[in-house]
C-alpha positions in Angstrom: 181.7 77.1 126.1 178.8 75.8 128.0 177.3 72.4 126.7 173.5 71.1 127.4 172.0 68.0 126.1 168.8 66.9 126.4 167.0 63.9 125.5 163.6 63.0 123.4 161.3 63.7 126.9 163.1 67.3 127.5 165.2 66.1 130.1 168.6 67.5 130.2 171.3 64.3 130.2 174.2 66.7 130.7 175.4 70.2 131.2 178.6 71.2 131.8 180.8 74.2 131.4 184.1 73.7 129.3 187.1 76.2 128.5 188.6 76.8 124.7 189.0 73.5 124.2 186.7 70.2 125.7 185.7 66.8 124.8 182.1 65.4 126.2 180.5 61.9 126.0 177.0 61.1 127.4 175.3 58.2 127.1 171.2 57.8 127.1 168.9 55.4 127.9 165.9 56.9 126.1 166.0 56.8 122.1 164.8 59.4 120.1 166.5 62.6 118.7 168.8 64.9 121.2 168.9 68.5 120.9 172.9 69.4 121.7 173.1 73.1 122.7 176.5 75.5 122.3 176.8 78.7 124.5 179.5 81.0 124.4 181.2 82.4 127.1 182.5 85.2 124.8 180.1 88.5 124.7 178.4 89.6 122.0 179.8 92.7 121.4 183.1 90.9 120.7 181.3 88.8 118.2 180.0 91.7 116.6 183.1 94.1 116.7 184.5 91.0 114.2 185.7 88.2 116.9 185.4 85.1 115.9 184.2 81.7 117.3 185.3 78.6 115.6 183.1 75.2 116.6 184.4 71.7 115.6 181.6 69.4 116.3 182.7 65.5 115.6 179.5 63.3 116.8 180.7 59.2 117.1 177.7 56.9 117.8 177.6 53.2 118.8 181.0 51.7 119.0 182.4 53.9 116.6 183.4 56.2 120.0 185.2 53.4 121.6 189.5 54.0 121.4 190.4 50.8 121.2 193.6 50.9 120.9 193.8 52.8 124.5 191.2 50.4 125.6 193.9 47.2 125.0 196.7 49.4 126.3 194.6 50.4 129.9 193.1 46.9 130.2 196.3 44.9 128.8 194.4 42.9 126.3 195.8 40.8 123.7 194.6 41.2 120.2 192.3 38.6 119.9 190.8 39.7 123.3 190.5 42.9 121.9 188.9 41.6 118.5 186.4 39.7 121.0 185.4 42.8 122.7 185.3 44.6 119.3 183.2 41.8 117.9 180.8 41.7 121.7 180.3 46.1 121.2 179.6 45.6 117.2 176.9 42.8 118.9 175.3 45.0 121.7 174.9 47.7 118.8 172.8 45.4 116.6 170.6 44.7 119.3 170.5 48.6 120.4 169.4 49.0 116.7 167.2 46.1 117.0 165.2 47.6 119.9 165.2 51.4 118.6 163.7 49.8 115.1 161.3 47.6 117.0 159.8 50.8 119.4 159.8 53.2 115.9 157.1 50.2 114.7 155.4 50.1 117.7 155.0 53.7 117.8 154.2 53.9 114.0 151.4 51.1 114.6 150.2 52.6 117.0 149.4 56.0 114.8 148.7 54.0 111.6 145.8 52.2 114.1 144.6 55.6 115.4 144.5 56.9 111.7 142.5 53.9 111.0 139.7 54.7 113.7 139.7 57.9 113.0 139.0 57.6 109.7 136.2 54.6 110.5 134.5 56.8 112.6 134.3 59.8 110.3 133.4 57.6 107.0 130.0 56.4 109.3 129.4 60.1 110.3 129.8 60.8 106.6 127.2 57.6 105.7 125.0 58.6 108.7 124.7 62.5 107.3 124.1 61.6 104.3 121.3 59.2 105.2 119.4 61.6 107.2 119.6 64.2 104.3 118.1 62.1 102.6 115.4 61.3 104.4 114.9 65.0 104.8 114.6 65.5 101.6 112.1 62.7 100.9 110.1 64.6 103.8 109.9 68.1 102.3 109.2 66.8 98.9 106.6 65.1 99.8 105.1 68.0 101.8 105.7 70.6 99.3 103.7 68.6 96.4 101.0 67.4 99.0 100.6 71.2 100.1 100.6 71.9 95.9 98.3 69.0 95.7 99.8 67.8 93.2 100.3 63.9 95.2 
């Protein structure tokens, strides 16, 4: 199975070739949605002639990926050390969340502003059209009955 991620931009973050079985991790810097991409290494005739292929796809994000329990055993913490650097992840989350929510309303200002302009803009094109049409019309009128004579 062959495994390519790429970010929000288009940029790939990983890509890597696993056998029947594989675990991956990445982490990004750029937030956004990922596109995750599966390729088999089985052909396609095999898939057609009634093979199989079974996927298990288990996505953890934040510190829900951390294995703490191996984490205290590796690093030889103590439980309240290990509550601590439960507590410090659960913290660094937040503010992950914090910054990803605070970009989303940049961004959405940012369009909402646009929006705004743009409909400005085409609101005094509307006004302006309508004003010379006007005026227009006043003109032809006027010529039309002082050609009739009737003014």
């Amino acid at each position: 199975m062959h495994v390519e991620v790429k970010d929000p931009d288009g940029k790939v973050v990983l890509s890597r070739q696993y056998g029947s079985e594989g675990r991956f991790t990445f982490t990004s810097h750029t937030p956004g949605e990922h596109q995750i991409c599966l390729h088999s290494n089985s052909t396609r005739m095999a898939l057609f002639a009634g093979g199989k292929l079974r996927v298990h796809l288990d996505i953890q994000v934040g510190e829900h990926t951390n294995n703490y329990p191996e984490i205290a055993a590796k690093d030889k913490l103590t439980e309240l050390q290990l509550r601590a650097r439960q507590l410090l992840d659960q913290v660094e989350q937040i503010q992950k969340e914090q910054n990803y929510q605070r970009y989303r309303e940049e961004r959405f200002r940012m369009t909402s502003e646009s929006t705004n302009q743009r409909v400005l803009w085409w609101s005094i094109a509307q006004t302006g059209i309508l004003i010379l049409t006007g005026i227009w019309q006043m003109r032809h009128l006027k010529s039309f009955f002082e050609a009739k004579k009737l003014v």
